[in-house]
BALO-557094 format. One record per residue (C-alpha): chain; x, y, z. Coordinates in steps of 0.2 Angstrom, whole numbers, plus 5000, padded with zeros to 4 digits. Each point is the difference from the previous one (the first is absolute). Example, Ala and Ser with C-alpha at 12.3 -4.5 7.8 and 13.67 -1.06 7.14 Angstrom:
BEGIN
 chaine    x    y    z
      A 5062 4978 5039
      A 5006 5017 4997
// end
This chain:
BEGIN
 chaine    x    y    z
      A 4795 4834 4871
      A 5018 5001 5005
      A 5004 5013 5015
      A 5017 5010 4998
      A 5010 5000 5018
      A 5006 5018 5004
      A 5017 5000 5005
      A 5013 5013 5007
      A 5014 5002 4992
      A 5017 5000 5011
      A 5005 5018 4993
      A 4986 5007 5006
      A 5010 5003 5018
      A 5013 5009 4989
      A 4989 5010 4993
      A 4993 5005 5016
      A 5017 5004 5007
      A 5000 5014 4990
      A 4988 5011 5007
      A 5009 5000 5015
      A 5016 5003 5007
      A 5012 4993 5015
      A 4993 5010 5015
      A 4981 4999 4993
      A 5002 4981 5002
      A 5001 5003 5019
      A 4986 5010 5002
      A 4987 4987 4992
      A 5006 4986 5012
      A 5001 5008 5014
      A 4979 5007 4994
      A 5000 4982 5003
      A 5006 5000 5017
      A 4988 5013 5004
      A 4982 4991 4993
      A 5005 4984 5010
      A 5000 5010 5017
      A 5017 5000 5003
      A 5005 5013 5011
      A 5017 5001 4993
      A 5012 4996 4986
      A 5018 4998 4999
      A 5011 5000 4986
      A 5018 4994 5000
      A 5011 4999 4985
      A 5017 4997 4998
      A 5013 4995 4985
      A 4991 4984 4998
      A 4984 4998 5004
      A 4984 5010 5007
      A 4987 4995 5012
      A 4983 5010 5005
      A 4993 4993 5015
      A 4983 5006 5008
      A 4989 4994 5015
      A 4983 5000 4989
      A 4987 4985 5000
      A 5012 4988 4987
      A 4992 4989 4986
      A 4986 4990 5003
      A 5000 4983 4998
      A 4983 4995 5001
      A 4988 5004 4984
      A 4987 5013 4999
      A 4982 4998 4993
      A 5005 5002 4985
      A 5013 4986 5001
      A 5017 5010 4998
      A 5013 5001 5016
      A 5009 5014 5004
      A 5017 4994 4990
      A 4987 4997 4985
      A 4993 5016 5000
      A 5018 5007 5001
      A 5006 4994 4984
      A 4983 5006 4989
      A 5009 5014 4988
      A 4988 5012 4998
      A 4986 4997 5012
      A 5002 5007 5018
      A 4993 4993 5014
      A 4994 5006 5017
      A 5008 4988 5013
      A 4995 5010 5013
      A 4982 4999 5000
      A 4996 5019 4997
      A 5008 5004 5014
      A 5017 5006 4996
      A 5007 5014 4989
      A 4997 4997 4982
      A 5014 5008 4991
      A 5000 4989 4985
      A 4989 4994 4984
      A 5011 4991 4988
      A 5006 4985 5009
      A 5018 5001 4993
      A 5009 5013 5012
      A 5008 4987 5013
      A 5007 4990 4983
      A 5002 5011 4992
      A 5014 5010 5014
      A 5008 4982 5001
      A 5003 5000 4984
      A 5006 5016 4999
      A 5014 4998 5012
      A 5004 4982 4994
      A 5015 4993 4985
      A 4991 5005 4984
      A 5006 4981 4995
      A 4999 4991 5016
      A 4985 5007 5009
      A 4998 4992 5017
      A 4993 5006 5016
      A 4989 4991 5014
      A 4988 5002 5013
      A 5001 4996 5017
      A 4982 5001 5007
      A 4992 4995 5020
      A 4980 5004 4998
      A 4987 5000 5014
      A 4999 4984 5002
      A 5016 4997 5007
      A 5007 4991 4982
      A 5015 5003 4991
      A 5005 5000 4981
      A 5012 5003 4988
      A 4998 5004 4984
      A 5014 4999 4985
      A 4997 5011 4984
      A 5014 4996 4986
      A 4991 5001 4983
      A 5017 5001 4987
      A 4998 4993 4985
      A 4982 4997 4999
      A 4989 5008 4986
      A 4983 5002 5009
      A 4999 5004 5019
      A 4982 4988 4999
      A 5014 4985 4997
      A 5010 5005 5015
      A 4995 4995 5019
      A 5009 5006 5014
      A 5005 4988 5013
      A 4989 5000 5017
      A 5007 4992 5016
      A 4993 5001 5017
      A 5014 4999 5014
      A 4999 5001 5016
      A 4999 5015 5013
      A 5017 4992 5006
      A 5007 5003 4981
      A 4992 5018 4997
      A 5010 5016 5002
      A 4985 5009 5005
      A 5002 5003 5017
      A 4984 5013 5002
      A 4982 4990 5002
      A 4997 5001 4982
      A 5009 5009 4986
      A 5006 4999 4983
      A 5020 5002 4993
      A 5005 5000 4983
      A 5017 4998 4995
      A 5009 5007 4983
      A 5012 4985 5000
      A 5007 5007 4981
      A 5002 5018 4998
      A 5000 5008 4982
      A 5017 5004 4993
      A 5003 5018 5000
      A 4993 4997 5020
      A 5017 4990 5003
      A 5012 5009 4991
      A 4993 5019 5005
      A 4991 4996 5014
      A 4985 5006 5009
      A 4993 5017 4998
      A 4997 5002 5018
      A 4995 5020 5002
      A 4986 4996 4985
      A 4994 4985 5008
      A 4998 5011 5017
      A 4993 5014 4991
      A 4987 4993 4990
      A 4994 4987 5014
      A 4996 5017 5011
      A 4994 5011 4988
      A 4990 4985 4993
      A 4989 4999 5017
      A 5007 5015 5006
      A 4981 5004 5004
      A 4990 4983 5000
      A 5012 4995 5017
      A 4995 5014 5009
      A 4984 4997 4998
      A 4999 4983 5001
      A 5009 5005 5019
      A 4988 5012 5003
      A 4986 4985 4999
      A 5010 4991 5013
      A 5010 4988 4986
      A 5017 5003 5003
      A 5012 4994 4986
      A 5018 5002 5000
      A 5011 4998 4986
      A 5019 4996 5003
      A 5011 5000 4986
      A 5018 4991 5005
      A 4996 5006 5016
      A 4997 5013 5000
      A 4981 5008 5004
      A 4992 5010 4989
      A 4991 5017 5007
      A 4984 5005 4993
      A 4998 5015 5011
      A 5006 5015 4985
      A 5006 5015 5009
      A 5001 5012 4984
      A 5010 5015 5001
      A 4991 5015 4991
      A 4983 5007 4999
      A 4984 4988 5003
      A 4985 5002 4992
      A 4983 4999 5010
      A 4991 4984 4992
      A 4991 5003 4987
      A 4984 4987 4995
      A 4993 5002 4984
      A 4987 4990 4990
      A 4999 4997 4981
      A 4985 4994 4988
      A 5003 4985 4986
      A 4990 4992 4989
      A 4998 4981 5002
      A 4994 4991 4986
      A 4984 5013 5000
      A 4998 5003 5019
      A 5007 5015 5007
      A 5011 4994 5018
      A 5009 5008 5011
      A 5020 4999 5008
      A 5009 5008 5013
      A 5017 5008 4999
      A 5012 5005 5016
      A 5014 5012 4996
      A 5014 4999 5014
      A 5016 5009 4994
      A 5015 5011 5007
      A 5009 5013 4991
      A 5019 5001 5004
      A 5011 5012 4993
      A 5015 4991 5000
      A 5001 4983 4991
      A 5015 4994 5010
      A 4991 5000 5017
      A 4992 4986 4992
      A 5017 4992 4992
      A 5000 4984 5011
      A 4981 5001 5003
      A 4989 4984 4992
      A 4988 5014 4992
      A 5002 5008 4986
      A 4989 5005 4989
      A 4979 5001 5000
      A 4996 4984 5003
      A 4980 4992 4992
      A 4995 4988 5012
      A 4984 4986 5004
      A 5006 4995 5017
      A 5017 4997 4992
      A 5009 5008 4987
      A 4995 4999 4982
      A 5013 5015 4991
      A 5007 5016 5002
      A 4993 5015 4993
      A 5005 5010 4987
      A 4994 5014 4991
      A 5003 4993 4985
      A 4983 5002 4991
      A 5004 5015 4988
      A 4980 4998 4993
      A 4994 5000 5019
      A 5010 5012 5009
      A 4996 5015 4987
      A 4981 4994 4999
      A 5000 5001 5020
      A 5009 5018 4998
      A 4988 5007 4988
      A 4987 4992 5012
      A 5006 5009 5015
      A 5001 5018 4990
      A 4983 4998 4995
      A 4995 4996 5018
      A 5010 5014 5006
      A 4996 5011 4987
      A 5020 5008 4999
      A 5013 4994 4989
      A 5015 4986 5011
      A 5015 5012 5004
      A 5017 4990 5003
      A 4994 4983 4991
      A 5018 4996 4996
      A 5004 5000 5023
      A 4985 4985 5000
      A 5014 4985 4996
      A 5011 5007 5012
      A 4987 5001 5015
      A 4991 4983 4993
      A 5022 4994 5002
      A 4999 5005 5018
      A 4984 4991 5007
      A 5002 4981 5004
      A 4986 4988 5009
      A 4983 4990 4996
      A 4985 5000 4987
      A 4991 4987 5006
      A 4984 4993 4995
      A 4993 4983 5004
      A 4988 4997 4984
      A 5017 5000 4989
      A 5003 4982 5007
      A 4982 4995 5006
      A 4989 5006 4982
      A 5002 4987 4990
      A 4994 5005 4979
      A 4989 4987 4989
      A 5014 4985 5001
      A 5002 5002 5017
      A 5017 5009 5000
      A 5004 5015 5011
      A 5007 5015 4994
      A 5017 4995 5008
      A 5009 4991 4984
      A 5008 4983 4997
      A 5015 5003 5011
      A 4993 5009 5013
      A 5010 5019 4995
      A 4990 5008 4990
      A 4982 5003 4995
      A 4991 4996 4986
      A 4996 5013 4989
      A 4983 4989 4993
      A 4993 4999 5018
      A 4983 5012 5002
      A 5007 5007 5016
      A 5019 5005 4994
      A 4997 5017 4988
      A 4985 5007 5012
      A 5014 4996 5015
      A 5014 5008 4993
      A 4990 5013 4993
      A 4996 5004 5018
      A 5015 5000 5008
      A 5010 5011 4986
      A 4984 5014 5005
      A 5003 5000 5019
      A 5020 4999 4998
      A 5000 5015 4988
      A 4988 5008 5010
      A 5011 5000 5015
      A 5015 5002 4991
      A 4992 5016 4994
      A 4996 5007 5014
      A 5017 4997 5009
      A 5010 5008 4986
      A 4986 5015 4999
      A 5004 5002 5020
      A 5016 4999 5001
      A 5002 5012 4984
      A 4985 5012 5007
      A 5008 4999 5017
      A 5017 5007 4994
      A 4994 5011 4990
      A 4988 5008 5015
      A 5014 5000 5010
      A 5012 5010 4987
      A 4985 5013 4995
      A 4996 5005 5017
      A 5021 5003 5001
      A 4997 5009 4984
      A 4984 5008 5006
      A 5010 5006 5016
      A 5013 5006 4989
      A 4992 5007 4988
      A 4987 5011 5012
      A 5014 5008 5007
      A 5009 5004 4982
      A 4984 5008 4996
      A 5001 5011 5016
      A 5017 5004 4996
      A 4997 5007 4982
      A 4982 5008 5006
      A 5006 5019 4999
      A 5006 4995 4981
      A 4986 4998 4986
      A 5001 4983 4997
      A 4982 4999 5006
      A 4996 4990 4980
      A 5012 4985 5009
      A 4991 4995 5015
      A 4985 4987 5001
      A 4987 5000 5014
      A 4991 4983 5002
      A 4983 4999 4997
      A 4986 4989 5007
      A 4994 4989 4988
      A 4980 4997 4996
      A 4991 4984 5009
      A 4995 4990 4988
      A 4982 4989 5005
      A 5010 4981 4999
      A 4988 4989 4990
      A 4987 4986 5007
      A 5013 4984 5001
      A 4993 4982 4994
      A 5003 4987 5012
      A 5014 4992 4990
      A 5006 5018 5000
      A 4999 5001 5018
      A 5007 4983 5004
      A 5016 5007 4986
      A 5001 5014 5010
      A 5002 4993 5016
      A 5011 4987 4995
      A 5013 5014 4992
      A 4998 5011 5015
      A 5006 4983 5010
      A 5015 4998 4989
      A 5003 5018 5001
      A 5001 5000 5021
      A 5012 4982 4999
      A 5014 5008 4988
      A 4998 5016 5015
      A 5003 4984 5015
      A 5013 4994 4987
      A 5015 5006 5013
      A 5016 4992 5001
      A 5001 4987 5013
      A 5002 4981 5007
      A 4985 4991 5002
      A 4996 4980 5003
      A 4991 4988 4986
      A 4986 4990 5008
      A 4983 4992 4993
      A 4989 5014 5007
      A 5008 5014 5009
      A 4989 5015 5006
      A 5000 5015 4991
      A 5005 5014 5008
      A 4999 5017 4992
      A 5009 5013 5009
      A 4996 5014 5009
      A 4996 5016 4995
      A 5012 5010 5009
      A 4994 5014 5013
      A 4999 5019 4994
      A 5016 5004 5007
      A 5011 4986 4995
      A 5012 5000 4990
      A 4998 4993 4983
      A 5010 4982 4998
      A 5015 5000 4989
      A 4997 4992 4985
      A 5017 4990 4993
      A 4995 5008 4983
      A 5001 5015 5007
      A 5014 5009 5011
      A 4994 5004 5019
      A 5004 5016 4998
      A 4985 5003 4987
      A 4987 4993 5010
      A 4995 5015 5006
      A 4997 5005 4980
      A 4989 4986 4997
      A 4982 5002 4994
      A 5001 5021 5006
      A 4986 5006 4992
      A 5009 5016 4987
      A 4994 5015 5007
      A 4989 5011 4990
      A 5010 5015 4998
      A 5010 5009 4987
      A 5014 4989 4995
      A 5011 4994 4984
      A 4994 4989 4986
      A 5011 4986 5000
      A 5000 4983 4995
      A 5010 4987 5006
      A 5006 4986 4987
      A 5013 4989 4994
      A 5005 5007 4983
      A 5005 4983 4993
      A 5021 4992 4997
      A 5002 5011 4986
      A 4997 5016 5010
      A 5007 4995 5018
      A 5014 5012 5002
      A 4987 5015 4998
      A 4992 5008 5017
      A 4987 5010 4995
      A 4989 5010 4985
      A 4987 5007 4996
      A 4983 4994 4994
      A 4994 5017 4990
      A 4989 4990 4988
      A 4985 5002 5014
      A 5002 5013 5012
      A 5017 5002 5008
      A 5005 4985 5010
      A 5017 4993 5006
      A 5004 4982 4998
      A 5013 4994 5012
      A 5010 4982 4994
      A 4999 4988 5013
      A 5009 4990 4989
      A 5015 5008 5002
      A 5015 4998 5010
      A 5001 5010 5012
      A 4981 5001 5005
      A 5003 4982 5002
      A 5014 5000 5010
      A 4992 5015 5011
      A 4985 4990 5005
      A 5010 4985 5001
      A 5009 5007 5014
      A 4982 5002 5012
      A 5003 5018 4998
      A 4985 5012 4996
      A 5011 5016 5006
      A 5013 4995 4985
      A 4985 4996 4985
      A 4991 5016 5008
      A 5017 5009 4997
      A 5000 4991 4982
      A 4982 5005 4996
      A 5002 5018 5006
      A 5016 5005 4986
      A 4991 4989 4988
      A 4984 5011 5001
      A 5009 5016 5001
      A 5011 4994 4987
      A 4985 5000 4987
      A 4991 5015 5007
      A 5015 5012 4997
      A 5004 4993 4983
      A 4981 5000 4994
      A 5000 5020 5005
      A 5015 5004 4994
      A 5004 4984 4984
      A 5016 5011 4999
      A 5007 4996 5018
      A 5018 4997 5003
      A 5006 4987 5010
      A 5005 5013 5012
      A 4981 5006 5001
      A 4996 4983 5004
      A 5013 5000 5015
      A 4996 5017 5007
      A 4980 4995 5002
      A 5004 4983 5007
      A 5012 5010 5013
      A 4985 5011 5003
      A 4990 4984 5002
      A 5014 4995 5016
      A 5001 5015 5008
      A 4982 5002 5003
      A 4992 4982 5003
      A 5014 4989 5004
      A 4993 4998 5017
      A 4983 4998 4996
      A 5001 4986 4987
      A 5012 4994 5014
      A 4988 5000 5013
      A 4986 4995 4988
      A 5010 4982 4994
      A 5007 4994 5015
// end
């Protein structure tokens, strides 16, 4: 029986090259630098040549029990191999990634790049790989020389350097893409560095010398952490997964213009993708999930891409990386920037996180809309209480509304899961109210501080969404007294130049355009006194032209003058 040699085929390198790009290369060789226990890395490139140098444990000579040496193991495409004895960071499966990155950044017709290596045992090698022009890579073997400590470059007690001694074309005539390079090596262990500090294993990574910083102080609004678990199905047994959440909100993009981090980054230990809300299936199933849950239809959907625009940080789970499915892959695919849609723990993961990011956003758009809204209808409130004073002697007693308490209703028995749901949204609900707009320092584990409740008399804190001034507007209880109906909404583009109307297909009840111009501009300018001003001729505005349908505009004038010169200083006194 004849046996059939398996053989890899030379294009196999270019075919990798694809799935990633120029500054992706550097990342998987210096993930290398990082599982032989170096405890740093530096990369230099120039015009004609780059070199990655690291201080790790270097290629070892002798073999194992298996037979293979260190450079043996190396050069297996597809088989990756722990060379540290279980003790070192594992960030890699496949066995290609260190090749792979030479060959990225190496001529696409003369690929050549070596490696310098001093291991533990005090010996020194070098290593040539030029493979152009051969068919099969199985054919090619790369020259092996030991040289002396005398002739190594090394100068650390062991250590590897690999140097790109031909750079790719477009490399010489365009040149390096320096600020990607930089940004995607500290966005790509923009969390595992910190971590890894924390554990006392200090790395630093030095790109043309310069030191790259890992500590992320984020301008805008952080989130408490939030942990989160999610169920999957694994070839027939339920297991289980853990998610962290650690985000910020910032309200302004360019604060974050030369920052390494831009986006919401999914991460195991390092980074995998950025996250996108671009599930249409998922996002309006996870929607209709959270109406049901919350038993009231999703106001504002079309402010969750903006928020979800605003928020940048980590999803990180460890099992995307460590949960290998039935061939012994992990969910993380081929080229390590992306995950695999086939993988049993992907869909239940995603699934997951779309639930608690909407649920936050949510909540953050229902309090930052419910907030200025309470703060507006307590002006209006105030307003409208003393309009209703004003017109008391005239029979307009068909106009005014009295709040009534509404009936308790016995809340129902809650199942556990329910009660878990519950608590979980109530914790969301209490992070978009810490949500506050301010600096604060990524590290690994910082302690969470929720802050103060403030004491009876203080002052409520300005919120930037809000002008100072209204603060003392914000959650007021309305008074339960005789006031105006009114409603408060924005009456779409195609009506923004008109103020006010009338609701008369319910009882009388005037709705006020906060859509339009000059409200806008009123509150914009953190002035209650001006939108009470604005309020008060509105309201009396309709009044006088619901009694009387046949009102001149100098009827109109004369009631609002009226208005002026009898509560001018109170609505004063009352909005300032």
């Amino acid at each position: 029986m004849e046996q059939i040699k398996i053989q890899t085929g030379a294009n196999l390198s270019r075919l990798l090259q694809s799935t990633v790009n120029i500054p992706q290369a550097f990342t998987e060789l210096v993930k290398n630098s990082i599982q032989n226990f170096s405890t740093f890395c530096r990369i230099d490139f120039n015009d004609t040549c780059a070199t990655i140098i690291d201080d790790g444990q270097g290629f070892d000579h002798e073999k194992d029990e298996n037979g293979m040496s260190g450079f043996e193991k190396y050069f297996v495409f597809g088989n990756s191999y722990d060379m540290t004895g279980g003790k070192g960071v594992k960030l890699g499966q496949m066995g290609i990634g260190g090749k792979l990155a030479n060959d990225k950044l190496s001529n696409e017709i003369d690929i050549h790049w070596i490696i310098e290596t001093k291991n533990i045992h005090g010996k020194c090698f070098i290593v040539e790989y030029k493979p152009s022009g051969v068919e099969f890579l199985n054919d090619y073997s790369p020259e092996l020389t030991e040289i002396s400590p005398e002739e190594c470059s090394i100068l650390t007690e062991s250590g590897t350097k690999i140097t790109i001694a031909t750079l790719k074309d477009h490399i010489q005539k365009e040149g390096w893409p320096s600020g990607q390079i930089k940004n995607e090596l500290c966005t790509f262990f923009g969390f595992l560095l910190p971590q890894l500090e924390k554990e006392g294993k200090k790395f630093d990574l030095i790109l043309n010398g310069e030191s790259l910083d890992f500590s992320y102080k984020l301008p805008g609004s952080n989130v408490p952490i939030i942990r989160r678990e999610f169920e999957y199905d694994y070839y027939g047994e339920k297991r289980t997964s853990n998610i962290e959440f650690r985000l910020s909100l910032i309200y302004n993009r360019g604060l974050i213009k030369n920052h390494p981090l831009k986006n919401i980054e999914i991460i195991s230990k390092v980074k995998i993708c950025s996250l996108n809300l671009s599930d249409q299936d998922l996002l309006e199933s996870t929607l209709e999930w959270l109406e049901e849950k919350n038993k009231e239809e999703i106001k504002d959907k079309d402010k969750i891409y903006d928020v979800f625009n605003k928020l940048i940080g980590f999803i990180s789970c460890d099992d995307l990386s460590e949960v290998m499915d039935s061939t012994g892959m992990p969910a993380k695919d081929l080229s390590h920037h992306g995950l695999r849609s086939d993988h049993p723990i992907t869909n239940p993961f995603y699934e997951r996180v779309y639930k608690v990011l909407l649920e936050w956003i949510v909540e953050y758009i229902k309090l930052n809309s419910e907030e200025k809204m309470n703060i507006l209808d307590a002006l209006a409130d105030e307003v409208s209480s003393m309009l209703a004073e004003y017109f008391e002697d005239e029979d307009f007693s068909d106009l005014w509304d009295t709040e009534e308490e509404e009936d308790d209703e016995e809340p129902e028995e809650l199942t556990e899961e329910e009660k878990k749901e519950e608590e979980e949204r109530k914790e969301l609900e209490k992070f978009a109210e810490l949500t506050i707009d301010k600096e604060w320092v990524f590290e690994p584990e910082p302690e969470e501080e929720l802050e103060p409740e403030p004491e009876e008399d203080e002052e409520p804190k300005p919120e930037d969404n809000v002008p100072p001034l209204w603060n003392k507007y914000k959650n007021q209880k309305l008074k339960q007294s005789k006031r105006l109906r009114y409603r408060i909404i924005d009456f779409g583009e195609e009506e923004s130049k008109s103020m006010s109307k009338v609701d008369d297909i319910s009882d009388f009840t005037i709705l006020i355009n906060n859509g339009n111009p000059k409200f806008k501009r009123f509150y914009e300018e953190n002035s209650p006194f001006l939108l009470s001003l604005h309020i008060s001729e509105l309201l009396i505005r309709e009044i006088s032209m619901y009694k009387n349908p046949l009102a001149k505009p100098a009827d109109l004038d004369e009631a609002i003058s009226d208005f002026y010169s009898n509560k001018y200083a109170q609505i004063k006194k009352k909005s300032e």
